[in-house]
Residue, then its C-alpha position, 0 to 999 in steps of 0.5 A: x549465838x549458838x551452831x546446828x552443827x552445820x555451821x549455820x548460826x542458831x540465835x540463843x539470846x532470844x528476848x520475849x515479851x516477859x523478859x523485855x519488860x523485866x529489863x525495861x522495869x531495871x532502866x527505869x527504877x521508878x516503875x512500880x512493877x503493876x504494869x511490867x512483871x517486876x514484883x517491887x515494894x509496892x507490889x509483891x505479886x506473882x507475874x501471872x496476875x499482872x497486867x501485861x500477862x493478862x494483855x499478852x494472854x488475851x492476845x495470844x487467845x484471839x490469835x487462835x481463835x482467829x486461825x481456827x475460826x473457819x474450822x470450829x464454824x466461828x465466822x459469821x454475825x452472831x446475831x447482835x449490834x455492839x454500842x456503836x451500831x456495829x453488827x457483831x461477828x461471832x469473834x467479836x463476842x469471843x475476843x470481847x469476853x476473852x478480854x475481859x475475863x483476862x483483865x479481871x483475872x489480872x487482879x490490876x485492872x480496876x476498869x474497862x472500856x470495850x467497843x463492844x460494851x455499852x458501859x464501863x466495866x468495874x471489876x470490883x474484886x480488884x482491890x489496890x488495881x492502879x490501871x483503867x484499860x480501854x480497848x477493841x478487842x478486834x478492830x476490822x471484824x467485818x474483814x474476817x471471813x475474808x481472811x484480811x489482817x485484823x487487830x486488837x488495840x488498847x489503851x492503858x491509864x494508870x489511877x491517881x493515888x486513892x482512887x479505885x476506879x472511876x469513869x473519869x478515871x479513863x477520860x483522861x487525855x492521850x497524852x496520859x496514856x502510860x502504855x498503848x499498842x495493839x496486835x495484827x493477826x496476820x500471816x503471824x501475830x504481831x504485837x506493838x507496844x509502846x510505853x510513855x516517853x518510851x521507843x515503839x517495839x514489835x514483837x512476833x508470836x512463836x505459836x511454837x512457843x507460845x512467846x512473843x519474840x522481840x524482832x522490832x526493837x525501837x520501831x521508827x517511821x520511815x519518811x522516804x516511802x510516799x503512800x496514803x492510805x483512805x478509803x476513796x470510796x467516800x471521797x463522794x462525801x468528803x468536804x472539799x479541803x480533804x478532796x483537795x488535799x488527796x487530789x493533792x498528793x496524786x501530782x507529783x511530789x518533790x522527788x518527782x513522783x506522785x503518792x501511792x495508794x494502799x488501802x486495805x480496810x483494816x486499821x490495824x493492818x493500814x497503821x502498821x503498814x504505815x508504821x514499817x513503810x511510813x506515809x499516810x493513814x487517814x479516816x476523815x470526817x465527812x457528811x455522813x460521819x461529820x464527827x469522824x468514825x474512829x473512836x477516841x479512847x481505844x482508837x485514835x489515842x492509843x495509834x497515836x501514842x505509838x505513832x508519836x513515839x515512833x516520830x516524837x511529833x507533839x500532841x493533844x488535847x482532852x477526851x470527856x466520852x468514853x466512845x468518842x470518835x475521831x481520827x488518829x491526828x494526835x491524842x485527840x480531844x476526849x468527849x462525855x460518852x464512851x464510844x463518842x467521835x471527834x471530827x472538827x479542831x479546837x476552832x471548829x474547823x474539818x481536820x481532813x488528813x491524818x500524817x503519821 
């Protein structure tokens, strides 16, 4: 710590995203290096064309779009549909292109999976990539114009040995993830990220900067705070074990008190919310979506790797579709599509709630 000169403290010891990863490369000497901003053995590349710089780059890039979208006539439709059906914002076409050019700019990224693409996307000038990355480049678009807290979330495999990139290579199980997260943008934005077997950390954007600055190192999930988060609205559709369930958590609980309701709509914003406060976030499957609505492959997995190593509960089971849905329970099942959905358990049963 350093002095203003008028006695008041100035914090010099400040950790960026770029140096966290480096020290994170030196705890764990059998890292490669790709991922993180270490050149090794194995990889002598320059930090700017690794991977997590072409991530925090993409970031950083949709947060100033997104503080400007007002400004430079950026909010509205743009006038398509995504591969889900999903009408696409003029910031999600932005953000979507942002994000691919900054994977393939990596030089690491062998492939990608984008909510807003029909298909896989093979950057095949990426020669010795070891990563397959999926992603939503911003998740709760349709809140946009109204200003509420949208997020980026993506998920990130690594290839077998030998492989140059194939689409089996990013149906894998959650439970294969090596690195997952997402960032809110907000009143600020705000990064988490997680790595396999690894602690959940949050980082800030110091727009004057231009760094993501570590002020939520080694992020666990409360469990004293009793909130649950569903969109209630659709309680009409509901299956009667999930409506029994939420009617549930309104009598009172073993304190005495009954659960609160935080809704915002925004499943970044909810999840992070959950994240700080703890409680409950759930997306249930119902009659008009009877497998779930959240995607498999760059929702509900990477939520729940963060979750899971902010809570250390166990996991999942196997994905086969790239845009399977599905709800963040735990790694959730893969499908045989890209946007595919999950909303039953392995005996076919409705899994109503999701407790994070």
């Amino acid at each position: 710590m350093a002095e203003n000169g008028n006695g008041e403290k100035v914090n010099t010891n400040i950790v960026t995203l770029t140096r966290f990863l480096n020290e994170e490369q030196v705890k764990h000497k059998e890292a490669s290096g790709d991922f993180t901003c270490v050149p090794s053995p194995r990889s002598q590349l320059t930090a700017q064309f690794l991977l997590c710089h072409a991530l925090q780059f993409s970031f950083k890039s949709i947060a100033y779009y997104i503080r400007r979208a007002t400004l430079v006539n950026l909010t509205g439709l743009a006038g398509s549909s995504n591969s889900t059906g999903d009408d696409q914002k003029k910031l999600d076409v932005i953000s979507n292109d942002l994000f691919i050019e900054a994977m393939r700019s990596s030089g690491k990224c062998a492939l990608l999976v984008s909510e807003e693409e029909d298909e896989i996307i093979y950057f095949k000038n990426a020669e010795g990539a070891r990563y397959a990355v999926a992603c939503d480049p911003i998740d709760g678009s349709s809140n946009l114009d109204a200003g509420v807290s949208v997020g980026t979330i993506f998920a990130v495999h690594k290839l077998p040995e030998g492989s140059t990139g194939t689409k089996e290579d990013i149906l894998k199980p959650g439970t294969e993830l090596v690195a997952a997260g997402f960032t809110m943008y907000g009143a600020s934005a705000q990064l988490v990220l997680t790595m396999k077997d690894s602690s959940v950390n949050g980082f800030t954007l110091d727009n004057g900067i231009g760094e993501f600055i570590l002020t939520h190192p080694n992020m666990r999930i409360p469990r004293a705070r009793a909130i649950y988060s569903v969109n209630e609205g659709n309680s009409l559709y509901w299956q009667k074990p999930t409506v029994d369930y939420f009617n549930s958590l309104k009598t009172a609980q073993a304190d005495g008190k009954p659960y609160s309701s935080r809704y915002i709509g925004s499943m970044v914003a909810d999840a992070y919310r959950t994240l700080l406060y703890g409680g409950i976030f759930a997306y249930p499957a119902d009659k008009k979506s009877p497998k779930g609505k959240l995607r498999i492959l760059y929702e509900c997995a990477p939520m729940a790797l963060v979750f899971e190593n902010g809570d250390r509960r166990p996991g999942p089971r196997q994905q086969h579709e790239a845009h399977a849905r599905g709800r963040p329970r735990a790694h959730p099942r893969p499908r045989r599509h890209l946007h595919g959905q999950l909303g039953r358990d392995r005996k076919g049963q409705a899994v109503p709630q999701v407790e994070l």
